[in-house]
N, C-alpha and C positions, 0 to 999 in steps of 0.2 A: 213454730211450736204448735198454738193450736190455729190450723189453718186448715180450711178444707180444699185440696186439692181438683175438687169437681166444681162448688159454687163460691169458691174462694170466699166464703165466709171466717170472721178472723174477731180477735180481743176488739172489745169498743171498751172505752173509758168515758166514766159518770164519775156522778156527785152525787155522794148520798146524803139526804137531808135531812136531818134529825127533826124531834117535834120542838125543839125549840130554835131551829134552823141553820143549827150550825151543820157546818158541810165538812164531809168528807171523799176523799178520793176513793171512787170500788173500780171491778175491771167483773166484766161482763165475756166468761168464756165459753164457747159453743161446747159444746158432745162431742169431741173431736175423736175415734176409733182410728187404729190399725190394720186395716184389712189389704188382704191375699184379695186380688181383684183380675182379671181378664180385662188385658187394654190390649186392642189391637192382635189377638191370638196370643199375647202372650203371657203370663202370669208375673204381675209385679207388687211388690208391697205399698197402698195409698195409704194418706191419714185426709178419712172420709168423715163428714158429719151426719147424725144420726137421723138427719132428716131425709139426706140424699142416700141413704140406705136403707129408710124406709120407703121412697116413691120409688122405688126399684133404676133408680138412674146410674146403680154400679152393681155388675152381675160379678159376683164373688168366686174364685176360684173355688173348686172342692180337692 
């Protein structure tokens, strides 16, 4: 689901700690986009993260 198919970044799981310290379970999910992308001359649909589409490491189909 949310997975970046370029830097394979993906869900991490924490504890979240209150101020009196009791913990709880949270999930930490990237920016994970749908993009129309040029792999190899061809035009295929990735699910990219917003970061690797901002340092320009997937050139977008138009």
């Amino acid at each position: 689901m949310a997975k970046c198919d370029i830097c394979e970044k993906e869900v991490v799981f924490s504890q979240q700690v209150s101020h009196s310290h009791r913990r709880t379970a949270r999930t930490y999910k990237p920016n994970v986009q749908t993009v129309k992308a040029n792999i190899n001359g061809s035009t295929k649909k990735i699910n990219v993260c917003t970061r690797c589409l901002k340092s320009g490491k997937v050139e977008r189909a138009m």
